[in-house]
C-alpha positions as CSV (number, residue, x, y, z in Angstrom):
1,X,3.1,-20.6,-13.7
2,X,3.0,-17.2,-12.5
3,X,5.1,-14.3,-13.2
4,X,7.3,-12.3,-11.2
5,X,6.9,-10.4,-8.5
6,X,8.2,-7.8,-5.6
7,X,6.5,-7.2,-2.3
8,X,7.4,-3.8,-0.9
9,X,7.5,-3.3,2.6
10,X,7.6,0.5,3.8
11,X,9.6,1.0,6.7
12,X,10.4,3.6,9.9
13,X,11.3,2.3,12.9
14,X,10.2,-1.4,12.5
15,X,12.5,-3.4,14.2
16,X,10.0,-5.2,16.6
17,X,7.0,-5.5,14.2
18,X,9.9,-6.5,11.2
19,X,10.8,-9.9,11.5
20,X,7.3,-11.8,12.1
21,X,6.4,-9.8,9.1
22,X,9.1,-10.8,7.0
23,X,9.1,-14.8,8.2
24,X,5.5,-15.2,6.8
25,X,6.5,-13.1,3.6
26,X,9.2,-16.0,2.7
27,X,7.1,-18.8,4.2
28,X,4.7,-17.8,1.7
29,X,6.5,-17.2,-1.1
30,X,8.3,-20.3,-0.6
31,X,4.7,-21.9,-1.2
32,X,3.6,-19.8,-4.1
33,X,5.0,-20.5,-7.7
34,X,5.7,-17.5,-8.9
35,X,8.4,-17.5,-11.3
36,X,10.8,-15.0,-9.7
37,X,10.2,-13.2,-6.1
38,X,11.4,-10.7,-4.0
39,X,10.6,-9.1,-0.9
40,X,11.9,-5.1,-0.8
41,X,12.2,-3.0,2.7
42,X,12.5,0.4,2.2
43,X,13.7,2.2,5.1
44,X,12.5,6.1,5.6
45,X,15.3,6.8,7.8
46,X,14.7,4.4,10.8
47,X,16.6,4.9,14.1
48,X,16.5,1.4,15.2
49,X,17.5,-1.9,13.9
50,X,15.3,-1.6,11.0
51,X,17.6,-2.1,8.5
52,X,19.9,-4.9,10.1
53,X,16.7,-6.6,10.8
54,X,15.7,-6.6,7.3
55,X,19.4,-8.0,5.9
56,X,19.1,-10.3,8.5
57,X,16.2,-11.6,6.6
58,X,17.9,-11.4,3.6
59,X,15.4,-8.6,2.2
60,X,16.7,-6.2,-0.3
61,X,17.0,-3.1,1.6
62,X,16.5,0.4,-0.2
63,X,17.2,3.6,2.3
64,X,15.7,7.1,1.4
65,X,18.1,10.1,1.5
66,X,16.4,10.6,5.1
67,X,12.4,10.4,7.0
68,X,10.7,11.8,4.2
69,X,7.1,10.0,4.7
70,X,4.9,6.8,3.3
71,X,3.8,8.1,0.4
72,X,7.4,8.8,-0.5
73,X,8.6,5.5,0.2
74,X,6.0,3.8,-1.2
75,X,6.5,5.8,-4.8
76,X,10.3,4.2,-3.9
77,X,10.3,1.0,-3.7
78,X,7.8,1.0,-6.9
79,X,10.8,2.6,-9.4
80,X,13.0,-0.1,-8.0
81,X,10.9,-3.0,-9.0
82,X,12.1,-6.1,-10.5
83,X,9.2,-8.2,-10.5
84,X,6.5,-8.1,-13.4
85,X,3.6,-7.3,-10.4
86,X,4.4,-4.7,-7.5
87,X,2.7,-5.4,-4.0
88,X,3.4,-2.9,-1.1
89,X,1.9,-3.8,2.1
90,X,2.5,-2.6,5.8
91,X,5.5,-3.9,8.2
92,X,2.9,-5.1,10.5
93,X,1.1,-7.5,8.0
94,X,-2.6,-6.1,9.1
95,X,-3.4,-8.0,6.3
96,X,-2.0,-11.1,5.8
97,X,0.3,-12.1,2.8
98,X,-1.8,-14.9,2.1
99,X,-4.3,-12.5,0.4
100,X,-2.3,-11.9,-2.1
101,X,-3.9,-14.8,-3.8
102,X,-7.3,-13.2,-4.0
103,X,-5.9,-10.1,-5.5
104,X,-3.6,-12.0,-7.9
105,X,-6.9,-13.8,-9.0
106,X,-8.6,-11.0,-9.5
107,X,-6.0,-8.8,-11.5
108,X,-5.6,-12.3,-13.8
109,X,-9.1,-12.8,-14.2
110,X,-10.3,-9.2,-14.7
111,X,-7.9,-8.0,-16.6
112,X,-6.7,-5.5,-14.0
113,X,-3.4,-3.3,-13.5
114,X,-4.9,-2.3,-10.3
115,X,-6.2,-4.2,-7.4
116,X,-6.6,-3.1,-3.7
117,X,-7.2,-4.7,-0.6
118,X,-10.9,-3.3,1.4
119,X,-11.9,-3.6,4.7
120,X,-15.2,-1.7,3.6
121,X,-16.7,-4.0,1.4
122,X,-16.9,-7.4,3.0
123,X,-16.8,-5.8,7.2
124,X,-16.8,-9.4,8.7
125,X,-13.5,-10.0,7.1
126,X,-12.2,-7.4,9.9
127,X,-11.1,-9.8,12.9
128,X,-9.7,-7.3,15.5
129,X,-11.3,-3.6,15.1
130,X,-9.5,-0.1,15.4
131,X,-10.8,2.1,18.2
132,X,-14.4,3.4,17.5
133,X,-13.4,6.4,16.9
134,X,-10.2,5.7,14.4
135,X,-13.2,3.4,12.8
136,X,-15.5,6.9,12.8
137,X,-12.9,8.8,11.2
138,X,-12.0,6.2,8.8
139,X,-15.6,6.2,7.7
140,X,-16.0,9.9,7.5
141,X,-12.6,10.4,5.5
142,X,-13.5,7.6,2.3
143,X,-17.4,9.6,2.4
144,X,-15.6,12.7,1.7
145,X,-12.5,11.2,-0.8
146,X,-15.4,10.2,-2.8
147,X,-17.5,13.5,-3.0
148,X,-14.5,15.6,-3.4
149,X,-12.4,13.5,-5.9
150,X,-15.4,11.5,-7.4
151,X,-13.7,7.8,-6.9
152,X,-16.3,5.0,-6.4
153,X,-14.1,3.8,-4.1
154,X,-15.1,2.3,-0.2
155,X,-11.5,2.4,1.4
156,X,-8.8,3.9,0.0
157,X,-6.0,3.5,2.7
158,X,-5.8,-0.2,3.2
159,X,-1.9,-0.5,3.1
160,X,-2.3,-3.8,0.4
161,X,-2.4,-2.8,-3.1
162,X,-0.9,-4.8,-6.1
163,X,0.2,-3.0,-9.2
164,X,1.2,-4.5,-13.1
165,X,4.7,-2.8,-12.7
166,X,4.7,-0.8,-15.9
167,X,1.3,0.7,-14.7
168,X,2.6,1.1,-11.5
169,X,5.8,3.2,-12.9
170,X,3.3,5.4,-14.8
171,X,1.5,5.8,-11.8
172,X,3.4,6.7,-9.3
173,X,6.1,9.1,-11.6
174,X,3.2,11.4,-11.4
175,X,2.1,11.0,-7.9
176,X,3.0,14.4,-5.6
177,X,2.1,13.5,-1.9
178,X,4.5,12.2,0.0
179,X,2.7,11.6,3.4
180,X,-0.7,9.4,4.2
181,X,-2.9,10.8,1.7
182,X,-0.9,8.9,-1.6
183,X,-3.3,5.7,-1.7
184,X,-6.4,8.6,-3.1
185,X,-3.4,9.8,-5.1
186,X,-2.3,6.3,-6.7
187,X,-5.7,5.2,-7.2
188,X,-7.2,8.9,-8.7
189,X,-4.1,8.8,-11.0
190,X,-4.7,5.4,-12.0
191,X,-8.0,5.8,-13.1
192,X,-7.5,9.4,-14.9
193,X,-4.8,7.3,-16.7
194,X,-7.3,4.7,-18.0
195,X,-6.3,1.5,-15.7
196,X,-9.2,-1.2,-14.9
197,X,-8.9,-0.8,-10.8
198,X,-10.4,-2.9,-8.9
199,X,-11.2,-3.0,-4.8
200,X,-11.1,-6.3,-3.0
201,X,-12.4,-7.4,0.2
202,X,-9.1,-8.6,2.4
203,X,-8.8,-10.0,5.9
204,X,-7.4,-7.2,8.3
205,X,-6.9,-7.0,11.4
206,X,-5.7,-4.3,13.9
207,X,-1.9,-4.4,15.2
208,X,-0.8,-2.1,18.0
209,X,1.9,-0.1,17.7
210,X,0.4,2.2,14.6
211,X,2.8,4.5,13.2
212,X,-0.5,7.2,12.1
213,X,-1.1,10.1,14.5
214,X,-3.8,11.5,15.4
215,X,-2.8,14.7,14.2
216,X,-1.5,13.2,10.9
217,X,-4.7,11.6,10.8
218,X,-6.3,14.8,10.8
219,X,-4.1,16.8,8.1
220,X,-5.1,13.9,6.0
221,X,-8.8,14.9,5.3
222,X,-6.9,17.8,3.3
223,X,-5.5,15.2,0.9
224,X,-8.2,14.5,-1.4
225,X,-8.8,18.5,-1.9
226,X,-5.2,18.4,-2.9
227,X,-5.8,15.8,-5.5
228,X,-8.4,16.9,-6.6
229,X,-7.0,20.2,-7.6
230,X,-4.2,18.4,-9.1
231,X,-6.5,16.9,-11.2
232,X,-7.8,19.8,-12.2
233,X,-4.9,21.8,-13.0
234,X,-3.6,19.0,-15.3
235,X,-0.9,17.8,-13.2
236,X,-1.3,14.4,-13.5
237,X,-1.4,14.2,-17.2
């Protein structure tokens, strides 16, 4: 029997994407034997339905003060954990819930705190691609996260990452960035802190509707300088 656990769903304007989303999430779990489960929307200030969707459901529903970014939310939802293991993953289940099997297997096997979903290392696993371009930039932002902050890492911003909780409240008290750039945050911090982390080729696949823009997508490449001066000013100790 496996332990407990919370899947956190990061939210802004959602309503559409929302409920497919959240029918797998419970037709999984109602599969799965983990002892306790529960799945948490946390709402960065949505304008729509969002949040009557996600009662509907019969989510727990956390709301932030107001739109105050991913990385934000994200950090969220982690201090309000109940279960013993901590997944967040995207509203428009790119990835399927179902992998949550491979990671679990791999955190119980290897001894992990940490293990991340990757569309890097295993490519065929992609079924439906981002533009060629998104996929460009993509590439070009994890070459430079891993010259500038020295992570081993392939792809860093696949929205599908389980935490142990107690790792993942270490983690994230520390972590600063609010918007896209968190994932080289959570994962830099992780590893300064001494956690095994450990990337895992996942099934992912496109949805429309993205919530990134192309100018957030841009101001992201400065993330990874931020971290890594963090880092060295000590302020993830």
């Amino acid at each position: 029997m496996r332990r407990s656990i919370s899947i956190i769903i990061p939210a802004y304007n959602e309503e559409k994407r929302l409920p497919s989303t959240l029918d797998a999430v419970r037709e999984y779990l109602g599969t799965a034997d983990w002892e306790f489960s529960e799945i948490v929307v946390v709402d960065d200030g949505s304008i729509d339905a969002t949040v009557k969707v996600a009662e509907r459901a019969g989510a727990r529903v956390i709301l932030n003060p107001e739109n105050r970014g991913k990385g934000y939310t994200v950090r969220h939802g982690m201090s309000e954990s109940k279960g013993e293991w901590s997944l967040f993953m995207d509203a428009d289940q790119s990835t399927p819930i179902a992998e949550l099997e491979k990671l679990w297997s791999t955190a119980a096997h290897e001894k992990a705190q940490v293990v991340f979903g990757s569309r890097a290392v295993d490519r065929s696993l992609v079924g439906v691609h981002q533009s060629v371009f998104r996929e460009s930039m993509g590439r070009l932002f994890n070459l430079l996260m891993r010259i500038e902050t020295g992570l081993p890492f392939r792809d860093t911003q696949c929205g599908f990452k389980l935490f142990e909780t107690s790792a993942a409240w270490e983690i994230f008290r520390r972590q600063r960035l609010d918007g896209f750039g968190f994932d080289v945050e959570v994962l830099y911090i992780a590893c300064r802190l001494g956690y095994r982390v450990i990337e895992e080729p996942v099934q992912w696949n496109d949805v429309a509707g993205t919530k990134v823009s192309m100018w957030r997508g841009v101001t992201a490449f400065l993330d990874p300088l931020k971290v890594r001066w963090n880092g060295v000013r000590g302020q993830y100790r």
